[in-house]
C-alpha positions in Angstrom: 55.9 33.2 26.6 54.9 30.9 23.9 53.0 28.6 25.7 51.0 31.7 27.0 50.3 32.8 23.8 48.7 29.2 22.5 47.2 29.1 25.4 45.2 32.1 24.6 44.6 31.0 20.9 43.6 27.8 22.1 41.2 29.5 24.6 39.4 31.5 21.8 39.0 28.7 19.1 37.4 27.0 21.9 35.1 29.8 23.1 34.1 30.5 19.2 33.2 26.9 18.4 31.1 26.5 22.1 29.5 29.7 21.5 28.8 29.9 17.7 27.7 33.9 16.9 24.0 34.0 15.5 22.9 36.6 13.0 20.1 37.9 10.3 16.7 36.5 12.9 14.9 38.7 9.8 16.6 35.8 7.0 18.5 36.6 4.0 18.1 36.4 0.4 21.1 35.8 -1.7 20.6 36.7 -5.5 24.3 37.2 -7.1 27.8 35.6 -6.7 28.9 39.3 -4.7 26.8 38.8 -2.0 28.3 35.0 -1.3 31.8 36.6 -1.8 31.2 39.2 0.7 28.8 37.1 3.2 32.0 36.8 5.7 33.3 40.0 5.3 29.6 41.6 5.7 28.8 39.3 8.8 31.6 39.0 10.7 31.4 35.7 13.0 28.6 34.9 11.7 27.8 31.0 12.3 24.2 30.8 12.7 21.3 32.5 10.5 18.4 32.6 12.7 16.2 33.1 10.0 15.4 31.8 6.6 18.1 31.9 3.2 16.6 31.9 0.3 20.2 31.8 -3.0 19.1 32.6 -6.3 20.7 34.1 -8.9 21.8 33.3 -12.6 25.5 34.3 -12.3 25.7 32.5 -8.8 28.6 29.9 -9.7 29.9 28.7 -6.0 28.6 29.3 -1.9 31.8 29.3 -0.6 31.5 32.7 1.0 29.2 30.7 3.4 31.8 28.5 4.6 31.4 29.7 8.1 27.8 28.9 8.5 27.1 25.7 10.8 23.4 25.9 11.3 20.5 27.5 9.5 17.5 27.9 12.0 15.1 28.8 9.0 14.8 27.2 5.8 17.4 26.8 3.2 16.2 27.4 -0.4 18.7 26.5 -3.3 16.3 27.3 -6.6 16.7 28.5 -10.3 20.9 28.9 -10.0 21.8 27.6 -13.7 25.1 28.1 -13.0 25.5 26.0 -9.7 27.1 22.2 -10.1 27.9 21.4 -6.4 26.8 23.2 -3.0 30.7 23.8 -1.8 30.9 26.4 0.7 28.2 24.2 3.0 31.1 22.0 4.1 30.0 22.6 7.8 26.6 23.0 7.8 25.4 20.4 10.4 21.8 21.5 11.3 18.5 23.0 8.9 15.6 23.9 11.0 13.1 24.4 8.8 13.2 22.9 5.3 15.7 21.9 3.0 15.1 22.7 -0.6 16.9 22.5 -4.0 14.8 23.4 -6.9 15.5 23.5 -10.3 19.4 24.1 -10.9 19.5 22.5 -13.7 23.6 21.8 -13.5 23.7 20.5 -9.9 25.1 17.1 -9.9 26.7 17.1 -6.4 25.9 17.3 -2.8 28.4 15.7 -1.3 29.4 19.0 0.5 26.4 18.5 2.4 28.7 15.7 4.2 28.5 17.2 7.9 24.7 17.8 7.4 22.9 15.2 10.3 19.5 16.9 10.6 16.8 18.7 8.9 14.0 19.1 10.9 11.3 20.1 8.6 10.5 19.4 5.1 13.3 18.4 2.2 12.3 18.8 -1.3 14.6 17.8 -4.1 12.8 19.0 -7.4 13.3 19.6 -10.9 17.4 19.1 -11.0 18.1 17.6 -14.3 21.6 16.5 -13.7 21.4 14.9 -10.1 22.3 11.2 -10.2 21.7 10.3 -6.5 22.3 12.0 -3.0 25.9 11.0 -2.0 26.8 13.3 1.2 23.9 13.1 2.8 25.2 9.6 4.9 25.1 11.8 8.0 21.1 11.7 7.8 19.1 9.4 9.9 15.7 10.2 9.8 13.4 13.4 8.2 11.3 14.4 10.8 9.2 16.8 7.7 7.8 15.3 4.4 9.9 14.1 2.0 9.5 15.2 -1.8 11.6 14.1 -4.9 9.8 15.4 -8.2 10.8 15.8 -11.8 14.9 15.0 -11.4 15.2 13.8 -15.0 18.8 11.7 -14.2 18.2 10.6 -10.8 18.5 6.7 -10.6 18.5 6.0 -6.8 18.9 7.2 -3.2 22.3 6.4 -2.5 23.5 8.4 0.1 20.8 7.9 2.2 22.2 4.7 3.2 21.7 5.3 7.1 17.9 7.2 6.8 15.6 4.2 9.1 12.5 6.6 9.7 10.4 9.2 7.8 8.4 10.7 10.0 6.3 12.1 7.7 4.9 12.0 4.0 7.8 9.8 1.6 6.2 11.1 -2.3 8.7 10.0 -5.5 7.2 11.7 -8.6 8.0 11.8 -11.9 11.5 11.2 -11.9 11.7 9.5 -15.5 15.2 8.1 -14.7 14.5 6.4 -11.4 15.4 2.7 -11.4 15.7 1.8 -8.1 14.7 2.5 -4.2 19.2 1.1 -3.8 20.3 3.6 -0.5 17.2 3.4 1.6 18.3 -0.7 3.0 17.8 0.6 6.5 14.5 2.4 5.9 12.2 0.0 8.2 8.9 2.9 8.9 7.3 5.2 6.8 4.8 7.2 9.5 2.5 8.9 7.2 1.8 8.4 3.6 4.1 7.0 0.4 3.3 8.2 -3.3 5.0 6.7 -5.8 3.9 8.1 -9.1 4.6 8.5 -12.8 8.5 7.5 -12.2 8.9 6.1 -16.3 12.0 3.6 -15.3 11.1 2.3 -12.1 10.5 -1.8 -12.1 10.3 -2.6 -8.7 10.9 -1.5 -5.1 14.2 -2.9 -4.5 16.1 -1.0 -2.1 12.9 -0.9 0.2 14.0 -4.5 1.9 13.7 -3.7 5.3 10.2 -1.6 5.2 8.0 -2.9 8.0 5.4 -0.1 8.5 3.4 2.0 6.4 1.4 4.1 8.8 -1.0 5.5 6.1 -1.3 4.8 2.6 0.3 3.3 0.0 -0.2 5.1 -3.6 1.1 3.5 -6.4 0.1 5.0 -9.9 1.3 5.8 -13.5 4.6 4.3 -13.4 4.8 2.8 -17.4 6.9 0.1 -16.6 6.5 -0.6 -13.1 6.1 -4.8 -12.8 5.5 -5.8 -8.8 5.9 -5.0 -5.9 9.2 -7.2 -5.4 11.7 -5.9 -2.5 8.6 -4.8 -0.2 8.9 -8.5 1.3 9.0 -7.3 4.8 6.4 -4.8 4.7 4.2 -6.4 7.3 1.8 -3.6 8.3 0.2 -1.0 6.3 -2.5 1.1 8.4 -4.2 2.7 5.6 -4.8 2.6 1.9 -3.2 0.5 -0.9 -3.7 2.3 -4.4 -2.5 0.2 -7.3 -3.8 2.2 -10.4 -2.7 2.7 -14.2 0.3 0.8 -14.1 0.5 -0.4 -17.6 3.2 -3.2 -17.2 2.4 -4.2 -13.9 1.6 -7.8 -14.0 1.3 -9.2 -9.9 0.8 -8.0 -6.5 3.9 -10.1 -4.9 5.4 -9.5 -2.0 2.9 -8.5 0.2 2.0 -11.7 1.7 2.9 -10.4 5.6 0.0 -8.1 4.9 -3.2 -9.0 7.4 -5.5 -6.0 7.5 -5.5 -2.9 5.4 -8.3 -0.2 5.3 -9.2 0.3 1.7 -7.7 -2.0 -1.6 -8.3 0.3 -5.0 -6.7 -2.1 -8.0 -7.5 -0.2 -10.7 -6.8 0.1 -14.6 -4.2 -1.8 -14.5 -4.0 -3.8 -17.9 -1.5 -6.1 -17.7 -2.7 -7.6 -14.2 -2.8 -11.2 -13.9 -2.6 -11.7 -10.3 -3.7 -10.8 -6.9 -1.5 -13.8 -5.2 0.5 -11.6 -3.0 -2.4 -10.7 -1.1 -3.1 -14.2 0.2 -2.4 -12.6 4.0 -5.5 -10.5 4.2 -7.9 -11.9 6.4 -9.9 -8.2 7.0 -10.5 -4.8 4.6 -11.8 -2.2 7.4 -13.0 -0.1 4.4 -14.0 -0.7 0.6 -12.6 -3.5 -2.1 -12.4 -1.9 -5.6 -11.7 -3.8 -8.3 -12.0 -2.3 -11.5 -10.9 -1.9 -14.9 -7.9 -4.8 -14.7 -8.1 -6.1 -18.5 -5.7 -9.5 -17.9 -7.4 -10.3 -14.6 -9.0 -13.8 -14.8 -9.7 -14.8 -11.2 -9.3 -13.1 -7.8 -6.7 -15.6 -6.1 -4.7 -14.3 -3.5 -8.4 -13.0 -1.7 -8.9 -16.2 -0.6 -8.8 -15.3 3.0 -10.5 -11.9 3.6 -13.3 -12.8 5.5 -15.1 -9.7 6.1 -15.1 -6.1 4.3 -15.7 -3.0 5.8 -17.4 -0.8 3.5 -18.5 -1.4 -0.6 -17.6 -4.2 -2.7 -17.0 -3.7 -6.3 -16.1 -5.4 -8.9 -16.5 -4.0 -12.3 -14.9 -3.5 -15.6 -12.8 -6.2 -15.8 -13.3 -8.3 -19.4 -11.8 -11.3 -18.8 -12.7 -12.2 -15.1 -14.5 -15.3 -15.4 -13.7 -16.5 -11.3 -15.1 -15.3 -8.5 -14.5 -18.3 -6.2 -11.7 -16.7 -4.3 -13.9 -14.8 -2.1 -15.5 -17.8 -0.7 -14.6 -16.8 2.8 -16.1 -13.8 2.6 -18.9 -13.3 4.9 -19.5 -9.5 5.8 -19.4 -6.8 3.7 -20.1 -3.3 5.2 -21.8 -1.7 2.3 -23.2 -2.0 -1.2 -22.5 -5.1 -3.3 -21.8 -4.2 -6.9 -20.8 -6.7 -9.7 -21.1 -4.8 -13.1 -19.6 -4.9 -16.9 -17.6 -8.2 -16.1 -18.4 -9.5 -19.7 -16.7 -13.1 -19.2 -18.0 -13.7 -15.4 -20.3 -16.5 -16.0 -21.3 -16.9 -12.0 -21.3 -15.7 -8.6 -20.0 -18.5 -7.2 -18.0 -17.6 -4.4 -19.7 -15.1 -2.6 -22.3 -16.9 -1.2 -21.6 -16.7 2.6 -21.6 -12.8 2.3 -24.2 -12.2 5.2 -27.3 -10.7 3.4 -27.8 -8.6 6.4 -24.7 -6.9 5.9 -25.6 -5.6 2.0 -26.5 -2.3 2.0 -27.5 -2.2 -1.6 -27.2 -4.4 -4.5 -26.4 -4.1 -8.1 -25.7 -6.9 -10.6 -25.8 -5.0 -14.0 -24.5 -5.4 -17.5 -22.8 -8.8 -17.1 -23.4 -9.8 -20.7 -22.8 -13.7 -19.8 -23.5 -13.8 -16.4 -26.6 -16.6 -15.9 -25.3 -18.0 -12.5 -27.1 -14.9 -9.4 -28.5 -17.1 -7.2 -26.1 -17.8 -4.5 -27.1 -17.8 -0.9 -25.7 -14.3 -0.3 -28.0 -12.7 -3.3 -30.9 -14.9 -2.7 -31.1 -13.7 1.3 -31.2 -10.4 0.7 -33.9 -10.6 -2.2 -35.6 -12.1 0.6 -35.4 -9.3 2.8 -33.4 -6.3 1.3 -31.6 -3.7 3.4 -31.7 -0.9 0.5 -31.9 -1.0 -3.4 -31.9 -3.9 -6.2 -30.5 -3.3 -9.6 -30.5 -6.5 -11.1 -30.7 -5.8 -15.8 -28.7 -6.4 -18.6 -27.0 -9.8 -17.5 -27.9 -12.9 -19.6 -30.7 -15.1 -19.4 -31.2 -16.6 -15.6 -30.2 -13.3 -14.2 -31.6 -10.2 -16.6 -34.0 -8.9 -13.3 -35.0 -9.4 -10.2 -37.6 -12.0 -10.9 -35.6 -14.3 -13.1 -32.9 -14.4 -9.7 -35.8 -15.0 -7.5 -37.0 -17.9 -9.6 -33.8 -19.4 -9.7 -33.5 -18.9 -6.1 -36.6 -20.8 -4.9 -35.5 -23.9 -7.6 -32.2 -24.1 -6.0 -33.6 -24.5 -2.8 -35.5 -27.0 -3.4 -32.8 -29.0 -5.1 -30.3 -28.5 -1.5 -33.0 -28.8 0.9 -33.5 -32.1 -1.1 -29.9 -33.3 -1.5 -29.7 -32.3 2.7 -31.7 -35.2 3.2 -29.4 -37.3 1.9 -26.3 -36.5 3.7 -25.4 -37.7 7.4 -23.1 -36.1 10.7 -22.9 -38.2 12.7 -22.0 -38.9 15.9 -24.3 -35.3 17.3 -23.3 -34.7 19.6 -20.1 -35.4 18.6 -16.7 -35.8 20.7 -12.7 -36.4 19.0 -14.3 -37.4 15.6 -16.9 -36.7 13.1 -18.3 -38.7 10.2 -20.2 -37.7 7.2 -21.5 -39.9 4.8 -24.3 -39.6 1.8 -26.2 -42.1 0.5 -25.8 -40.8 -3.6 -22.7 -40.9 -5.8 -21.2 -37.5 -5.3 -18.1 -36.2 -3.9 -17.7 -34.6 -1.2 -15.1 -31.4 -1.6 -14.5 -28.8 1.1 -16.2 -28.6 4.7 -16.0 -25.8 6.9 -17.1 -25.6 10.5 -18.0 -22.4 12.0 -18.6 -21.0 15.7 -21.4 -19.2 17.0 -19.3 -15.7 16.2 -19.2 -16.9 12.6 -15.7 -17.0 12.5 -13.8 -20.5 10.8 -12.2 -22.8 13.1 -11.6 -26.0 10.7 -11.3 -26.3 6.7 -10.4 -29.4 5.2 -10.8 -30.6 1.2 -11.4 -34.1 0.4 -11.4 -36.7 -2.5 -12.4 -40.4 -2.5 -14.6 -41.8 -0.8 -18.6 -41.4 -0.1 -18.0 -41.7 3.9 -15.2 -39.5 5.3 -13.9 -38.7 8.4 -12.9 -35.6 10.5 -10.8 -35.1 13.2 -13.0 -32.7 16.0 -11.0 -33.1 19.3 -9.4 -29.5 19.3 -13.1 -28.2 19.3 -14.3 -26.9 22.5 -18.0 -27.8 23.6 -20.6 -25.9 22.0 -22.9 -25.3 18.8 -21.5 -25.5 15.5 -22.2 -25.2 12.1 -20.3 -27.7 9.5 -20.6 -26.0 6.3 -20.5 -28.5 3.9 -19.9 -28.5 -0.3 -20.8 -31.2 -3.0 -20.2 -30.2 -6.5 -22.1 -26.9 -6.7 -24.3 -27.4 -4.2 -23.8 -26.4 -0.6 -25.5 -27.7 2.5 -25.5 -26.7 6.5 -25.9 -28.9 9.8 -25.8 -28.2 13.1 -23.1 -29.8 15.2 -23.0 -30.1 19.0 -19.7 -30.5 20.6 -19.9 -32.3 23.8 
């Protein structure tokens, strides 16, 4: 008789957990401490809420009324309960369909009653919860398939608890959370599929805790953070498909860490006054949009550029006082829009972006460079030749106040190459395993660059020494060449059959 009996318990608990009762499709809003006392006694075998729960009330202390409750088909909004320090009464609440959202309880410091909770699949917003440190009990999580939001939570310092979270699926933003230090809890995180904001977060140094990011499927917004240094712990980020923002960050001193970084659409580096460095960008060989450099007070040079070789859209490069180097952007040779250089007051020359195609400058503007003498490089003095749109060339010192002056200095410099060319030799053309170049004048050769019909690089080399040097050709297939060659300042072009 007694083993009939648990039998039939047995058979019930069973039947109740297969077959968890839903209730309230229409939702339910929970504004007093009663109404969670009472929730059991008021929905009998009630397991599921098919619709949305909205809990907000001043005197509400503790959910454990909702103890039963295993899924939430709706949302789940936790806002303005002052009284609230932990969520206990969720203990075995596995599934949110909707959205996940504590907002401003000003006492909750705990959610590790969320322990049993494995997915949310729409948004989860943690905001304005001054006494929330991190998000211990949320281990069971391993992805957010909705955007992710954590704004104004004055004591949080990290994302522990989210320890086993590899994918957002959606928007990752981290705002103004003036006690963030660290990105410690998301190690697994490897793909972000929309876009990441970091912004205005007033302790955050770096992005450690972000090791393992590989993909970035939109853009990358970094702004405001006051003490915000580099980009150190994004090390493995090797592919970001959209944007990378880097503005007002007062302290921030390098782009590091980027260096697995080939193509990105659009680069805005801007207002940045401690900047000193680009050098973790040395992997970009291709912008598909615009370069904006502006406003970056400590930036001297451009190094870390050195091999972007063609730009999508503008380049610009303006308000920066103490850029005095352009020569980083020497492989540059297509742009895919206007060309502006403007209020650099220390750049002295535009050395550097001479093998920007002229054909490919949609407008040009070289304006208010108060020492800048140094415009006629091959690129500017192309497409004063034959201009595609505007020239706005004033205000720059002597040698390059107008358009006039740059044309003059233009036509001199020609003659002075076209004279040097003379006096320097390829030779065996056609050529076969080796190449020799030799000039008849004292001057040192420094860099050559050989190019294929497409334009596109196929061998640098620098040299030092001697007047006759050699090159090593044999991994050249046959065809027509051109050996791109540099002497001092000047710069000269052959032709070069392979046979």
């Amino acid at each position: 008789m007694r083993k009939k009996g648990f039998l039939i318990v047995a058979s019930i608990f069973i039947f109740g957990m297969g077959f968890s009762q839903s209730c309230l499709p229409e939702g339910i809003r929970i504004s007093n401490q009663t109404q969670i006392d009472n929730f059991q006694t008021n929905y009998p075998g009630c397991f599921v809420i098919e619709g949305n729960v909205r809990i907000n009330g001043n005197d509400i202390e503790n959910l454990d009324g909702l103890s039963n409750l295993i899924e939430i088909d709706g949302y789940l909004w936790i806002y303005s309960n002052e009284n609230l320090t932990d969520l206990s009464g969720l203990d075995n609440l596995t599934h949110i369909g909707k959205l996940l959202s504590l907002e401003l309880n000003e006492n909750l410091n705990d959610l590790s009653n969320l322990s049993n909770l494995s997915s949310i699949d729409g948004f989860f917003e943690v905001i304005d919860n001054d006494n929330l440190t991190n998000f211990a009990g949320l281990e069971k999580i391993e992805s957010f398939s909705g955007y992710f939001y954590v704004d104004r939570n004055d004591e949080l310092i990290n994302f522990t608890g989210l320890d086993n979270v590899s994918t957002f699926e959606a928007d990752f933003f981290v705002t103004r959370n003036n006690g963030l230090q660290s990105f410690s809890g998301l190690e697994n995180t490897t793909l972000v599929q929309r876009n990441v904001l970091i912004e205005d977060n007033d302790s955050l140094v770096n992005f450690a805790g972000l090791d393992n990011l590989e993909v970035i499927s939109n853009d990358l917004v970094v702004k405001h953070n006051d003490i915000l240094l580099n980009f150190n712990g994004l090390e493995f980020l090797s592919e970001l498909v959209g944007n990378l923002w880097i503005e007002n960050n007062d302290k921030f001193t390098s782009i590091t860490s980027l260096t697995n970084l080939d193509v990105i659409n659009n680069i805005g580096i801007i207002n940045n006054d401690a900047l000193e460095q680009l050098t973790g960008l040395i992997g970009l060989t291709n912008l598909g949009g615009q370069l904006y450099i502006d406003n970056n007070e400590s930036l001297t040079n451009l190094s870390g550029l050195n091999n972007i070789e063609t730009i999508g859209g503008k380049l610009q490069i303006q308000n920066n006082d103490n850029l005095i180097d352009l020569s980083a952007l020497n492989s540059l040779n297509l742009i895919g829009g206007s060309f502006w250089i403007q209020f650099n007051q220390s750049l002295l020359s535009l050395s550097g972006l001479e093998n920007i195609n002229a054909a490919s400058i949609s407008d040009l503007l070289i304006q208010s460079n108060s020492l800048l003498s140094t415009c006629e490089v091959e690129s500017v003095c192309n497409y004063l030749a034959s201009p595609n749109g505007s020239i706005t060339i004033s205000y720059n010192a002597d040698g390059c106040n107008d358009e006039i002056e740059v044309e003059n200095a233009c036509v001199v410099n020609s003659i002075k190459e076209n004279d040097f060319a003379s006096s320097v030799s390829i030779y065996p053309n056609p050529a076969d395993n080796k190449l020799n170049i030799s000039t008849n004048i004292e001057i040192q050769l420094q860099e050559l660059s050989i190019y294929n019909l497409a334009g596109s690089r196929v061998i640098q080399k620098y040299f030092s020494g001697n007047r006759e040097n050699r090159l090593d050709i044999s991994q050249l297939s046959s065809g027509i060449y051109t050996v791109e060659m540099i002497f001092d300042n000047l710069k000269i072009r052959k032709k070069l059959i392979v046979k």
